[in-house]
Backbone bond lengths (Angstrom), bond angles and torsions (degrees), N, CA, C in turn:
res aa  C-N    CA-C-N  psi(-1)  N-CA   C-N-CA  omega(-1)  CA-C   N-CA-C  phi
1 X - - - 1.468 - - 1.532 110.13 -
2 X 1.413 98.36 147.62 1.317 103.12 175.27 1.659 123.42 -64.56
3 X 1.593 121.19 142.55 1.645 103.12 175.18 1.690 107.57 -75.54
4 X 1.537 107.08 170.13 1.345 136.64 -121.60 1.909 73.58 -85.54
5 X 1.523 135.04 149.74 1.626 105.90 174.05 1.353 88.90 -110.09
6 X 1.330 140.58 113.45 1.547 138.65 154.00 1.383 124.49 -75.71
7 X 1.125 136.12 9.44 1.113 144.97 153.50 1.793 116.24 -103.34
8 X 1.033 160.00 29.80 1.528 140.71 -138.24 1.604 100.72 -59.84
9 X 1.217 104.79 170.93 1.528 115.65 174.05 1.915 116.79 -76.84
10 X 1.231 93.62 141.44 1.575 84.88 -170.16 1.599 104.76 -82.48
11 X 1.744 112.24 156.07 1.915 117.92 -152.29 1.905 67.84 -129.97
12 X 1.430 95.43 135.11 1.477 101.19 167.78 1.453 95.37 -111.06
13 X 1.509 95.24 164.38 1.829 106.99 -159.08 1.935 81.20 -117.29
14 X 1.433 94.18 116.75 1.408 92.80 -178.75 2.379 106.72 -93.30
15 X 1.417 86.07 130.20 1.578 60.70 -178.22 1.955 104.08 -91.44
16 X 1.405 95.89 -173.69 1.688 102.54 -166.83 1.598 101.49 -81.12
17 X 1.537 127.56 -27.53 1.314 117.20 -157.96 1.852 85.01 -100.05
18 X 1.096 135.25 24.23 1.536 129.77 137.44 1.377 127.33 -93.83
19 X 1.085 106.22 -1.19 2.003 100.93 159.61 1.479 110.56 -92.15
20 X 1.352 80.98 130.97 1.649 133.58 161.44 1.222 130.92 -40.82
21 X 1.144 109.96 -95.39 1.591 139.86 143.81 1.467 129.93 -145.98
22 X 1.298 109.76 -175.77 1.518 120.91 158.79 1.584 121.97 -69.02
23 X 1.126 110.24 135.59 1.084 140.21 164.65 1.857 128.17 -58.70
24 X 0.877 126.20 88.98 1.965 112.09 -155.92 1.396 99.23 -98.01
25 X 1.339 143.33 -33.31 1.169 159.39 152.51 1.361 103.18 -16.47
26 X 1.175 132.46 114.14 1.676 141.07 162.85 1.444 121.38 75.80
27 X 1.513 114.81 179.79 1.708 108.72 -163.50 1.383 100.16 -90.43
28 X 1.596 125.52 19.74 1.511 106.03 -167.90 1.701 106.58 -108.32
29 X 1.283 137.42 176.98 1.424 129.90 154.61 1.609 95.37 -77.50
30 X 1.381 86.16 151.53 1.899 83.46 175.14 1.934 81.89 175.63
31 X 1.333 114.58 145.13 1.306 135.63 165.22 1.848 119.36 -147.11
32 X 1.709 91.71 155.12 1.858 96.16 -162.75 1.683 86.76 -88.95
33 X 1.260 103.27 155.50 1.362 115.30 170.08 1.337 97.99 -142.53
34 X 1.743 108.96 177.12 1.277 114.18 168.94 1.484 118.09 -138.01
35 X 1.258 121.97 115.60 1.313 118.25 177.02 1.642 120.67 -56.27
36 X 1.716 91.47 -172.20 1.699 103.98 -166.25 1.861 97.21 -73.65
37 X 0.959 122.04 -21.04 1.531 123.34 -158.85 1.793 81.74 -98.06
38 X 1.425 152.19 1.70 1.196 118.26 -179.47 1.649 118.24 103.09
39 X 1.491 104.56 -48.77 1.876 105.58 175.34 1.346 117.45 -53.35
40 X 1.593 138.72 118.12 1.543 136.63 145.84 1.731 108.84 -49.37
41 X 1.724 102.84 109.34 1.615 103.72 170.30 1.838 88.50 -101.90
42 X 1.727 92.13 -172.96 1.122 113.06 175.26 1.468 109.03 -128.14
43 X 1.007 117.26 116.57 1.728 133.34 173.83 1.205 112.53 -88.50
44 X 1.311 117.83 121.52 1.724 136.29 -170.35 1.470 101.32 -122.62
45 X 1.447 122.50 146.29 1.226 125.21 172.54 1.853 97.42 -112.55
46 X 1.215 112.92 135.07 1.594 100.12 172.04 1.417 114.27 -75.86
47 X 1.370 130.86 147.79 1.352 125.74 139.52 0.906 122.46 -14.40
48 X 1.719 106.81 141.32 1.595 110.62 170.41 1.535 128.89 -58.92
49 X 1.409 126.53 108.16 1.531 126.88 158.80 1.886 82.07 98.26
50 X 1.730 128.97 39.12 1.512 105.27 160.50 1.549 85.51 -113.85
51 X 1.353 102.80 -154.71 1.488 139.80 173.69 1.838 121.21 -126.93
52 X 1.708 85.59 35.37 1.721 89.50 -168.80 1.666 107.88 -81.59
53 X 1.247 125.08 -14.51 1.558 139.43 127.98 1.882 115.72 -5.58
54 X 1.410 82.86 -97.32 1.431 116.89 -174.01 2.005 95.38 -49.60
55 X 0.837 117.67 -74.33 1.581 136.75 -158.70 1.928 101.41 -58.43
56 X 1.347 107.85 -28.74 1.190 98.02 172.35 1.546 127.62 -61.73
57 X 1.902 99.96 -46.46 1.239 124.40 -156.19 1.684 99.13 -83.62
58 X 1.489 98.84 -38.26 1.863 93.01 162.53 0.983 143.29 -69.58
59 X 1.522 118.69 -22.52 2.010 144.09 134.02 1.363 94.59 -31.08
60 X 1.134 145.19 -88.51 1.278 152.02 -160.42 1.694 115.76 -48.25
61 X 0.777 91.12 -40.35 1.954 106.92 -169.94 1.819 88.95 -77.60
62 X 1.118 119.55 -49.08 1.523 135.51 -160.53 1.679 90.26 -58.10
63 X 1.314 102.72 -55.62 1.749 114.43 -160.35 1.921 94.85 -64.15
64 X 1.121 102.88 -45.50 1.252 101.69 -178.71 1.039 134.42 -40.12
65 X 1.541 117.57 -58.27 1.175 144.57 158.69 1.236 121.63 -63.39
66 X 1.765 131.51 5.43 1.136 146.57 136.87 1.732 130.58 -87.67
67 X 1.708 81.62 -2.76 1.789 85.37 -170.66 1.380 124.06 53.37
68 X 1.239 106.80 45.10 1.150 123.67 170.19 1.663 127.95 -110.17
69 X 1.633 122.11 97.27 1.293 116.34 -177.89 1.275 134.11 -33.44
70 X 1.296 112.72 118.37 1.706 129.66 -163.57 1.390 115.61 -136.24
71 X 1.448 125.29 156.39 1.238 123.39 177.56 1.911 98.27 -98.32
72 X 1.064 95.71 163.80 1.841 90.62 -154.73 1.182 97.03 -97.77
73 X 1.079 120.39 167.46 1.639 115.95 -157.88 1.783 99.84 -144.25
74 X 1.261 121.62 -169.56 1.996 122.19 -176.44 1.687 78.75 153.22
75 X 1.633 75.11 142.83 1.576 109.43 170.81 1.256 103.51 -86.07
76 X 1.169 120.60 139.48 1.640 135.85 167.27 1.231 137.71 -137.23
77 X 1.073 124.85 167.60 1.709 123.24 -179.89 1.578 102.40 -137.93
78 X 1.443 102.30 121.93 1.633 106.46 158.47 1.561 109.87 -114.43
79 X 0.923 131.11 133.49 1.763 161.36 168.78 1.514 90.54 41.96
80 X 2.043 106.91 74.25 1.456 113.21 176.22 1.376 114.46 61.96
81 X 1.361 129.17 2.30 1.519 117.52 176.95 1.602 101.93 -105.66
82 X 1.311 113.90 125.53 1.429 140.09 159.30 1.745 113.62 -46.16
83 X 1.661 102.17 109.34 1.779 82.96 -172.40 1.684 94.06 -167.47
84 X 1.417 125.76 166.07 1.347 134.87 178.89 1.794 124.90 -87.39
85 X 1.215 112.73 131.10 1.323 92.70 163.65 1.587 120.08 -145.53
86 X 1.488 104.79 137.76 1.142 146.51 -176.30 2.012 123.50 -64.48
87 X 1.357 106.89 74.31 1.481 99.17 176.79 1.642 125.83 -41.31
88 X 1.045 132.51 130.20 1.687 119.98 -166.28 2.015 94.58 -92.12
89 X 1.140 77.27 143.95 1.941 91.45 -178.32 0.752 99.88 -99.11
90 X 1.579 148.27 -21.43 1.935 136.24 -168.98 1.562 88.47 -90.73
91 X 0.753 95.39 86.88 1.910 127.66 168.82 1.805 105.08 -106.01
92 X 1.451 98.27 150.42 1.092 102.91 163.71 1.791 119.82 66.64
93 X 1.163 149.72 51.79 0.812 123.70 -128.54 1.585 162.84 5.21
94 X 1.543 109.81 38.96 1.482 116.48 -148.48 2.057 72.23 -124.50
95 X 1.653 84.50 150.78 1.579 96.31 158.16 1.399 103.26 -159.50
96 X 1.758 85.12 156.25 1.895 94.71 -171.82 1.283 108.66 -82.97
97 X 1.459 99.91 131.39 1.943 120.43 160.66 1.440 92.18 -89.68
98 X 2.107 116.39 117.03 0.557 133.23 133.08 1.891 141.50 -28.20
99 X 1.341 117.50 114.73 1.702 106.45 -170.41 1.220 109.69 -51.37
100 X 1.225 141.59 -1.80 1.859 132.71 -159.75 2.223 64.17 -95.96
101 X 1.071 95.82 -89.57 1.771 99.80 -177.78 1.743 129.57 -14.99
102 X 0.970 99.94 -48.24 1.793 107.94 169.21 1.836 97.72 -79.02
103 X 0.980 130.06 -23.03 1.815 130.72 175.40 1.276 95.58 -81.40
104 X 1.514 140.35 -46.39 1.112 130.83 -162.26 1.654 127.10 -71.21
105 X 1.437 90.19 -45.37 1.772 118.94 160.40 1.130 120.76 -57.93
106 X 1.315 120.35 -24.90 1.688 123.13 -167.14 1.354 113.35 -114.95
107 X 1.468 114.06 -23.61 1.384 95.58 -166.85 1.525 88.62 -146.96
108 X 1.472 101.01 152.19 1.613 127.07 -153.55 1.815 93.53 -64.41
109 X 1.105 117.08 141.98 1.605 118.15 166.40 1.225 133.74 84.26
110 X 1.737 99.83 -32.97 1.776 112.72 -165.44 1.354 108.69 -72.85
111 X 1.465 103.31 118.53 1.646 133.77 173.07 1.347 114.23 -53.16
112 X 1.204 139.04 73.00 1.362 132.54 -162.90 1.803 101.46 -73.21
113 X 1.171 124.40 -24.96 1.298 107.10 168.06 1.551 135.99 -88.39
114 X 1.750 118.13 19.76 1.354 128.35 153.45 1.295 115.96 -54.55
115 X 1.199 120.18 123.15 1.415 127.91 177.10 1.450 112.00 -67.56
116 X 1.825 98.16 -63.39 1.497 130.84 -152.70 1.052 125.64 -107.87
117 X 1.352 144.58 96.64 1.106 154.09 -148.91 1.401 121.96 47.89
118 X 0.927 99.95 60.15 1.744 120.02 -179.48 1.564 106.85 -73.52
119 X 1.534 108.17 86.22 1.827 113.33 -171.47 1.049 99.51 -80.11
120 X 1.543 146.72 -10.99 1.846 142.61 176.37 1.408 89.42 -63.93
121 X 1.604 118.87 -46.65 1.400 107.51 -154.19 1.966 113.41 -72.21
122 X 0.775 117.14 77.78 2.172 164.34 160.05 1.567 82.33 -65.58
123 X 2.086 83.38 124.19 1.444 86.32 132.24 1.250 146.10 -99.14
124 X 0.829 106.51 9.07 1.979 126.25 148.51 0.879 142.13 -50.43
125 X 2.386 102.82 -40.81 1.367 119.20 160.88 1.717 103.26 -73.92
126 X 1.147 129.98 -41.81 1.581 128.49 -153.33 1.677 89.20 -83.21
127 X 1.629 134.63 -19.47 1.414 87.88 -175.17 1.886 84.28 -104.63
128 X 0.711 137.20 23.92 1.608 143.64 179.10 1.658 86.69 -76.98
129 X 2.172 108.41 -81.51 1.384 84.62 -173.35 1.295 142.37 -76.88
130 X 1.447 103.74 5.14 2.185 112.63 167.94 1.770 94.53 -66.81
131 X 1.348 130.81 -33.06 1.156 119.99 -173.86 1.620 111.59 -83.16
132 X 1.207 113.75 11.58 1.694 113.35 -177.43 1.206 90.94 -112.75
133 X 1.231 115.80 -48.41 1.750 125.29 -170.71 1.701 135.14 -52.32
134 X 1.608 92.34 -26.87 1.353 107.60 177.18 1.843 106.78 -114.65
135 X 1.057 123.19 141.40 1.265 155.07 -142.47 2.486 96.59 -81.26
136 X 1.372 61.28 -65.91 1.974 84.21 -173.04 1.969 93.31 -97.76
137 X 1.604 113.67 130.19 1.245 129.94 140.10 1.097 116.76 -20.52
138 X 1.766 114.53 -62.51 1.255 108.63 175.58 1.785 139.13 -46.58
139 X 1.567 87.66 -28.34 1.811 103.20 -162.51 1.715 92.70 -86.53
140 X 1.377 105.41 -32.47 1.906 110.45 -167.07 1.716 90.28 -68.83
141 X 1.276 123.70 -63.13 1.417 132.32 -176.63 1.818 101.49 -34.02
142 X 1.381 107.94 -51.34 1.641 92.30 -163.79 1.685 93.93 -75.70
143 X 1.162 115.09 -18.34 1.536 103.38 -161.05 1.915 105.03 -80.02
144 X 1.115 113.33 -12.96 1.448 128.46 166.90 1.478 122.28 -59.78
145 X 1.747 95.30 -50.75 1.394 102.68 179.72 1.349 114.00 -83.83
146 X 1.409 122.43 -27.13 1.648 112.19 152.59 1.351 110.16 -38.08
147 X 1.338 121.30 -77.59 1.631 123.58 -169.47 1.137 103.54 -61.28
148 X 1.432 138.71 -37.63 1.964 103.96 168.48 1.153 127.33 -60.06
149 X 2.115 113.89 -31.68 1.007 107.75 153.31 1.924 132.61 -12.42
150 X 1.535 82.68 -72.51 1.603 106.55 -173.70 1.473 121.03 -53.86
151 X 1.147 100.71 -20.36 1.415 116.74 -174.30 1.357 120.11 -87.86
152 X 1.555 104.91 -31.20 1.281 109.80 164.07 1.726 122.26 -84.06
153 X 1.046 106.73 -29.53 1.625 106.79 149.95 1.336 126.74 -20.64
154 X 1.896 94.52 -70.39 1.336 106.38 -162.91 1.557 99.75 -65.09
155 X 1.819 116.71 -48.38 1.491 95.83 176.37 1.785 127.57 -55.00
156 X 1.363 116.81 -33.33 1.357 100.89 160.26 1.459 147.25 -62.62
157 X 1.425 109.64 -1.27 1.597 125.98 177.00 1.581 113.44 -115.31
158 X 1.692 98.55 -35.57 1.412 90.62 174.68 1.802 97.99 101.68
159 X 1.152 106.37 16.27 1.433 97.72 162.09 1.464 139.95 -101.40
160 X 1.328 98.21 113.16 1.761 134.74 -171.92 1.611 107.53 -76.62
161 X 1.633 113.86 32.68 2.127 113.20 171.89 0.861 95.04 -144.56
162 X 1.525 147.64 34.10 1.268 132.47 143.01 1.631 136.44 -47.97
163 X 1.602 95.45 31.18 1.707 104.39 178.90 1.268 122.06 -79.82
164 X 1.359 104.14 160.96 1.909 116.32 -147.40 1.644 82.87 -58.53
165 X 0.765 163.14 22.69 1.912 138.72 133.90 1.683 110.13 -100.72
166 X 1.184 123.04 9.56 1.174 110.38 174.48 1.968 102.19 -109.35
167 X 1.150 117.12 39.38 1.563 108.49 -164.23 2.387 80.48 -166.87
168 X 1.577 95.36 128.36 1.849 85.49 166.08 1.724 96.88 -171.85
169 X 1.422 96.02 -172.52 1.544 116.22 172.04 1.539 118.74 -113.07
170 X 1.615 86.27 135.54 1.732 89.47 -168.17 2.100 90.55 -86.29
171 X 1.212 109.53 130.71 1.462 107.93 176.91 1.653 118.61 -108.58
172 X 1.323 158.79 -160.51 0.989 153.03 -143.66 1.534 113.32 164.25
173 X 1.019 138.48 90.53 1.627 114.28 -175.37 1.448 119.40 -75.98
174 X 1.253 147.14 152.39 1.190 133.39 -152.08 1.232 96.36 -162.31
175 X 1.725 118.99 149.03 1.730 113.69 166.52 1.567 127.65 -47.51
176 X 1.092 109.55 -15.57 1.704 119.54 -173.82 1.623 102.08 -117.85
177 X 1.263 128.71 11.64 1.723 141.07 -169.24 1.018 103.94 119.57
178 X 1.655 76.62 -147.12 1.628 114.89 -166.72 1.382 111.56 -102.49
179 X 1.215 118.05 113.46 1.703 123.91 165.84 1.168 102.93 -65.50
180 X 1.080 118.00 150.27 1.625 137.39 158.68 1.500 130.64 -157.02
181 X 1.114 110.71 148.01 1.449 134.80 162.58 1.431 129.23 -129.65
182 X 1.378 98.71 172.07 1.802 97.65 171.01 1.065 121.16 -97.34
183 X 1.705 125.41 131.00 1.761 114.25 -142.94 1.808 93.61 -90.56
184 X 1.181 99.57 174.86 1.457 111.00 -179.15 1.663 111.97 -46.01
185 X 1.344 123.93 148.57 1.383 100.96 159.93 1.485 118.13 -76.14
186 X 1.102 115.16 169.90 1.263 125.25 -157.46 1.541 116.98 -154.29
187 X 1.654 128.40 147.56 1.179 117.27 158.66 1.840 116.14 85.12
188 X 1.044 113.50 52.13 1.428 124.57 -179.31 1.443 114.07 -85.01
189 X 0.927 131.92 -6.47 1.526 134.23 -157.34 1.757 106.16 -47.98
190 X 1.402 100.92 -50.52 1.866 101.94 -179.34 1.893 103.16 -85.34
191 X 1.214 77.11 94.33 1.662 83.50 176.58 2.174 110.10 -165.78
192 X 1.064 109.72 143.82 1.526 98.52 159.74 1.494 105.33 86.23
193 X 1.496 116.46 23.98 1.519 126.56 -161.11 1.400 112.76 41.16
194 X 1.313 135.23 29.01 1.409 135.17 -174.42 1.823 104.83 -57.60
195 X 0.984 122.52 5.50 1.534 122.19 173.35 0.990 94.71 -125.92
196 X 1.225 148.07 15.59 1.988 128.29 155.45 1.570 92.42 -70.35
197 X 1.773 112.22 165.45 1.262 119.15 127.76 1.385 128.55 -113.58
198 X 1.312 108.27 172.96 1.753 112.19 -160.87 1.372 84.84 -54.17
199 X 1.452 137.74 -70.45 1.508 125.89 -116.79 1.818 88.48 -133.29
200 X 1.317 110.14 153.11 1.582 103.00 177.43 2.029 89.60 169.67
201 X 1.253 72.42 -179.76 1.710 98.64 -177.03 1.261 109.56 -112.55
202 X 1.054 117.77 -16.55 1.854 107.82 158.52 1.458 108.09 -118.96
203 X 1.384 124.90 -131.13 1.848 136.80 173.93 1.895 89.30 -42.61
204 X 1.356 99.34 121.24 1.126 87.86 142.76 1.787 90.26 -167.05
205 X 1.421 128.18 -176.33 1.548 128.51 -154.04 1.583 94.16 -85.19
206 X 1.103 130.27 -43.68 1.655 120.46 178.66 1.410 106.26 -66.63
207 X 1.207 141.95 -48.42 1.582 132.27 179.03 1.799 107.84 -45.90
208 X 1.711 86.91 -54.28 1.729 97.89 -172.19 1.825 98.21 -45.20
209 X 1.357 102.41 -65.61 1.808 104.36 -172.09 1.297 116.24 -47.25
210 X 1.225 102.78 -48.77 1.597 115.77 -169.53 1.807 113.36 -55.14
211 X 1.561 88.24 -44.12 1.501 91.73 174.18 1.403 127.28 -92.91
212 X 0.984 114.49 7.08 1.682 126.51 -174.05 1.487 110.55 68.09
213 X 1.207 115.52 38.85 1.481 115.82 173.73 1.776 134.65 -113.78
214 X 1.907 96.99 32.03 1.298 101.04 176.43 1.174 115.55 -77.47
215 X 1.468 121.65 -19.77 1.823 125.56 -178.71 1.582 94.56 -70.10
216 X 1.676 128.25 -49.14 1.226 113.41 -172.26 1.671 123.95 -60.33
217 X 1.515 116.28 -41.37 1.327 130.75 138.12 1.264 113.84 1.96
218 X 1.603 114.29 -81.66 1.404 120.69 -166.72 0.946 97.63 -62.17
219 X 1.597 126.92 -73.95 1.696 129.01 -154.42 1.342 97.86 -49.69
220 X 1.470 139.65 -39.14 1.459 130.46 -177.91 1.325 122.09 -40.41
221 X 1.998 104.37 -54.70 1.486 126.46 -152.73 1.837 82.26 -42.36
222 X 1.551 96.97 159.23 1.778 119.66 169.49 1.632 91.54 -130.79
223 X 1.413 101.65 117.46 1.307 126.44 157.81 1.701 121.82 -57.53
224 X 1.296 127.84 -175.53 1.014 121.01 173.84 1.690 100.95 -129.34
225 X 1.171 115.10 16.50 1.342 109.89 149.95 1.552 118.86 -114.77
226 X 1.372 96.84 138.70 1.763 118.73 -174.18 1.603 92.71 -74.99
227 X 1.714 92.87 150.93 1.532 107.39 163.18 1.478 108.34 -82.78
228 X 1.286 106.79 -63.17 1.607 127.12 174.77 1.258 122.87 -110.51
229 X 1.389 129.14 132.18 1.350 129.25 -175.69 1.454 126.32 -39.57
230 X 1.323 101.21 -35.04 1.629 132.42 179.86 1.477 109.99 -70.74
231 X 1.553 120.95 -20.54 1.343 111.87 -167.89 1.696 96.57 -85.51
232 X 1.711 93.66 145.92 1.829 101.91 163.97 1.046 120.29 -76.24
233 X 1.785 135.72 -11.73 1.506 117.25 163.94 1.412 84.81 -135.27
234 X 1.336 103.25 163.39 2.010 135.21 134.80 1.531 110.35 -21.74
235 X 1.296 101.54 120.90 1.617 95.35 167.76 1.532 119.70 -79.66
236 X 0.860 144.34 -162.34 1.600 156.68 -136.68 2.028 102.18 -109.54
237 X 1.150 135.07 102.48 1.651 103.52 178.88 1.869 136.07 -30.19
238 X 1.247 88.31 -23.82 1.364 107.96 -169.58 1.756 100.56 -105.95
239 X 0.737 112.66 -8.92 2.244 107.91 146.78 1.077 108.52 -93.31
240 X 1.532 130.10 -24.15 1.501 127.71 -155.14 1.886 88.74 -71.08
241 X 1.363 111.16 -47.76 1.273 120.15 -174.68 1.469 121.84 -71.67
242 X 1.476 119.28 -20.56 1.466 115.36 173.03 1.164 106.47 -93.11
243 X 1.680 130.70 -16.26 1.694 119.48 156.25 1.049 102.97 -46.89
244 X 1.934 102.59 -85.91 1.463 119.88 -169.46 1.731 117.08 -24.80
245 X 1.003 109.65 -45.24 1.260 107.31 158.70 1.372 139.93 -47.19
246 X 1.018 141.03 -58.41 1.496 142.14 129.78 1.223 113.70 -17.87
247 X 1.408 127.74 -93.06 1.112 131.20 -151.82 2.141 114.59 -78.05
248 X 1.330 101.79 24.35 1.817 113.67 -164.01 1.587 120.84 -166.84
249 X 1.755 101.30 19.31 1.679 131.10 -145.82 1.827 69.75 -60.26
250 X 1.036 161.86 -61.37 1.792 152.36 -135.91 1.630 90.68 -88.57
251 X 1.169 144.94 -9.14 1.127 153.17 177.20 1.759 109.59 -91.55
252 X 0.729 89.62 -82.08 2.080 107.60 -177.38 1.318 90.99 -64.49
253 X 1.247 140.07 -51.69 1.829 114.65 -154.11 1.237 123.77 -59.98
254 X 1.277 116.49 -22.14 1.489 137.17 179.94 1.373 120.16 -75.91
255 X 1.886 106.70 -34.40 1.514 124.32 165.73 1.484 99.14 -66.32
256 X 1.294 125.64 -63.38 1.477 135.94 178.93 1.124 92.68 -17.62
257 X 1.360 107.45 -80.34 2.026 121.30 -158.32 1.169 120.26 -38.47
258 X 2.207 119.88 -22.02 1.084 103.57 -174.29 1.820 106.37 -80.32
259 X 1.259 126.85 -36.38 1.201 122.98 -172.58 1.712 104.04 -34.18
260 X 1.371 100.57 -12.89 1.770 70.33 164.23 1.766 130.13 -99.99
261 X 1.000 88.27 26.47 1.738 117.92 168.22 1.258 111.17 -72.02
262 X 1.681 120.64 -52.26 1.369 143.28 173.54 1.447 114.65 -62.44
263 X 1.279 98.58 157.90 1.437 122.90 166.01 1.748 125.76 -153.63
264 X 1.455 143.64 168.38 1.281 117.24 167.04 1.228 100.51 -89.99
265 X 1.566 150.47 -4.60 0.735 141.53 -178.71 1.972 97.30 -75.52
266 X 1.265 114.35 -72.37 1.482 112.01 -178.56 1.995 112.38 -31.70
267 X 1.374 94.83 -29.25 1.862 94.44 -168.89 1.350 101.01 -85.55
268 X 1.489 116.42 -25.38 1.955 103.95 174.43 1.722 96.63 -71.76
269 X 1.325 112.64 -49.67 1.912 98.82 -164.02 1.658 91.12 -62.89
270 X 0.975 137.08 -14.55 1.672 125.73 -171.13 1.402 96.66 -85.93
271 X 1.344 136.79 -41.93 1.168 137.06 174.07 1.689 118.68 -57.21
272 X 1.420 107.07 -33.86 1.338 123.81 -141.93 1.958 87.87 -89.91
273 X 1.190 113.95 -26.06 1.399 121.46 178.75 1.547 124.98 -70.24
274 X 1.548 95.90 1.03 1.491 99.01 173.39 1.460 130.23 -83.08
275 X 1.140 114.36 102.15 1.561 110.40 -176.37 1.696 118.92 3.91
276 X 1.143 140.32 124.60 1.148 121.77 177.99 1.421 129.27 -72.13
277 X 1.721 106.28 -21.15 2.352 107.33 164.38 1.645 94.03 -70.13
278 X 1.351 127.42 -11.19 1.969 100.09 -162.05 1.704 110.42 -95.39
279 X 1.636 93.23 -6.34 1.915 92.10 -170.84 1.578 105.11 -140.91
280 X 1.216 113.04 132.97 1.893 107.24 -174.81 1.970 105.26 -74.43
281 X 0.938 81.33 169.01 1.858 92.82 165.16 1.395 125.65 -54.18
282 X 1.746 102.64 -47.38 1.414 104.63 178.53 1.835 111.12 -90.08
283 X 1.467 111.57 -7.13 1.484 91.48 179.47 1.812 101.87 -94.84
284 X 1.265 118.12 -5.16 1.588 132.29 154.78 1.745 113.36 -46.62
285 X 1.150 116.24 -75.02 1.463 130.61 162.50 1.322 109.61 -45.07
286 X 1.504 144.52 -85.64 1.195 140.21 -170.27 1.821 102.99 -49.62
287 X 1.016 123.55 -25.31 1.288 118.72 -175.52 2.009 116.52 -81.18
288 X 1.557 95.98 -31.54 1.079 98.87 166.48 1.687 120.46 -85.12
289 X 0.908 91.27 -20.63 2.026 98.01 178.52 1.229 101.82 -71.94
290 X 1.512 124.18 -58.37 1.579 124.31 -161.53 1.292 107.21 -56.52
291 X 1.842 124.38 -33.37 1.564 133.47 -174.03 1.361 103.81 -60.98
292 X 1.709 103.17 -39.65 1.725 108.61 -157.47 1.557 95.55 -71.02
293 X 0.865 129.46 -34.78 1.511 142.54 -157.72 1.601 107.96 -80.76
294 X 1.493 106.80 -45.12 1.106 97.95 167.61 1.906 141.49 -93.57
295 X 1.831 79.50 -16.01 1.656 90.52 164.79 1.675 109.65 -62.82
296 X 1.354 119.41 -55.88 1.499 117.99 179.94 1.527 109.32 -60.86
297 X 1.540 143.79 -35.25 1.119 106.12 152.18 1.494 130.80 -54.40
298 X 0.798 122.89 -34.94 1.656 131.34 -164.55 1.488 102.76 -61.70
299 X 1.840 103.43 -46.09 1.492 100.62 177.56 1.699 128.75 -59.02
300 X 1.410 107.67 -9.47 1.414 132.03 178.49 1.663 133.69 -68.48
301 X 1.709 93.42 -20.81 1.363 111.77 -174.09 1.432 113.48 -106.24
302 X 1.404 101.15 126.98 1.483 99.68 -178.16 1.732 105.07 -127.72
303 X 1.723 102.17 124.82 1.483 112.49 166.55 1.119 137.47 -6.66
């Protein structure tokens, strides 16, 4: 059983005369609104029957507790519908360059409008064009270790959408250019098996538990970043990081180092904070197993 959550996560009550607009960007419904304090969030409705809700706001909490730059996230409800929302970071005059966009600019050929199996998208190609993109070594170097950051994220949650629009640069125009950075990560929704259901006749989270097959689970997931251009799928988040590791050890070792931020104990109370109507029992458990499984691999790899 899950521990007891005495804190739950706070659900903001979005009202209707703070939306904005629609949202056209991606396969989900989702619209910007603006609260009473002034901030543009982003309101997501999950898919029918996932946990793309739940899985965001536990991505977020996760990164946190890794110190890892994130756009901040809260559970919410607009008119009784159960759904996530997303603070926007292109604040201030800054707006996000999408990764298909920083790939397109930087490097010879890349199709930024492939959806689906986008094999350019390498992490070889993505830190190639962060290294065209930024001006000073110095600025490309930190912007790397953000995205291994990110990368190690995704292997700790298990998120398989790290595609070139879910990863960019926040830019700035300025009398002397373009400012830049690497924008928050963002966009967790496919993560944490949030598309199993509890009970079924094939995949579903009690077979997986029952049978001891959340490690196989993970190693399965297909990422949306390619190892090699040549490969027909995405490798796994959690290979992406025991390559990357090897072949980028001044990159990743530093991501490495935070897992000691973590614990499974910290990932059940992070779990355990979920409202108790927004997340079942068994997607509680599978969510904490799949972390444990993949934090202890992760702890395995050395630079």
């Amino acid at each position: 059983m899950m521990p007891h959550a005495t804190e739950p996560f706070t659900v903001l009550s979005i009202q209707p005369d703070w939306v904005l607009e629609a949202e056209a960007m991606g396969s989900k419904d989702k619209f910007w609104y603006r609260s009473d304090d002034g901030g543009d969030w982003l309101f997501k409705y999950p898919q029918a029957n996932t946990g793309q809700h739940w899985s965001e706001k536990i991505a977020a909490e996760v990164a946190d507790h890794l110190d890892i730059l994130h756009a901040r996230v809260e559970l919410a409800i607009f008119q009784a519908s159960h759904g996530s929302a997303t603070e926007s970071f292109a604040r201030e005059g800054r707006e996000l360059y999408h990764g298909n966009q920083v790939l397109a600019g930087h490097v010879l050929e890349y199709d930024p409008a492939k959806q689906f199996r986008q094999s350019d998208h390498t992490l070889e190609t993505i830190f190639l064009a962060v290294d065209r993109a930024f001006v000073s070594p110095p600025a490309a170097r930190r912007a790397k270790e953000h995205l291994a950051d990110y990368l190690l994220l995704d292997a700790v949650i298990g998120n398989t959408d790290r595609h070139h629009e879910n990863w960019g640069i926040l830019r700035k125009r300025t009398g002397s250019g373009w400012q830049k950075m690497v924008a928050p990560t963002f966009d967790h929704a496919s993560s944490l098996g949030r598309e199993l259901l509890d009970e079924g006749a094939g995949k579903c989270r009690r077979r997986l538990l029952e049978e001891g097959r959340v490690g196989e689970y993970a190693e399965r997931g297909r990422g949306a970043i390619f190892w090699r251009a040549t490969d027909q799928r995405g490798i796994s988040p959690l290979e992406l990081v025991r390559r990357a590791a090897s072949s980028y050890p001044a990159l990743f070792g530093p991501a490495l180092g935070r897992l000691a931020k973590l614990d499974p104990g910290t990932l059940r109370q992070i779990v355990a904070r979920v409202p108790e109507d927004w997340m079942s029992e068994l997607a509680r458990e599978f969510a904490v197993e799949l972390m444990d499984y993949n934090l202890g691999e992760l702890r395995k790899i050395t630079p």
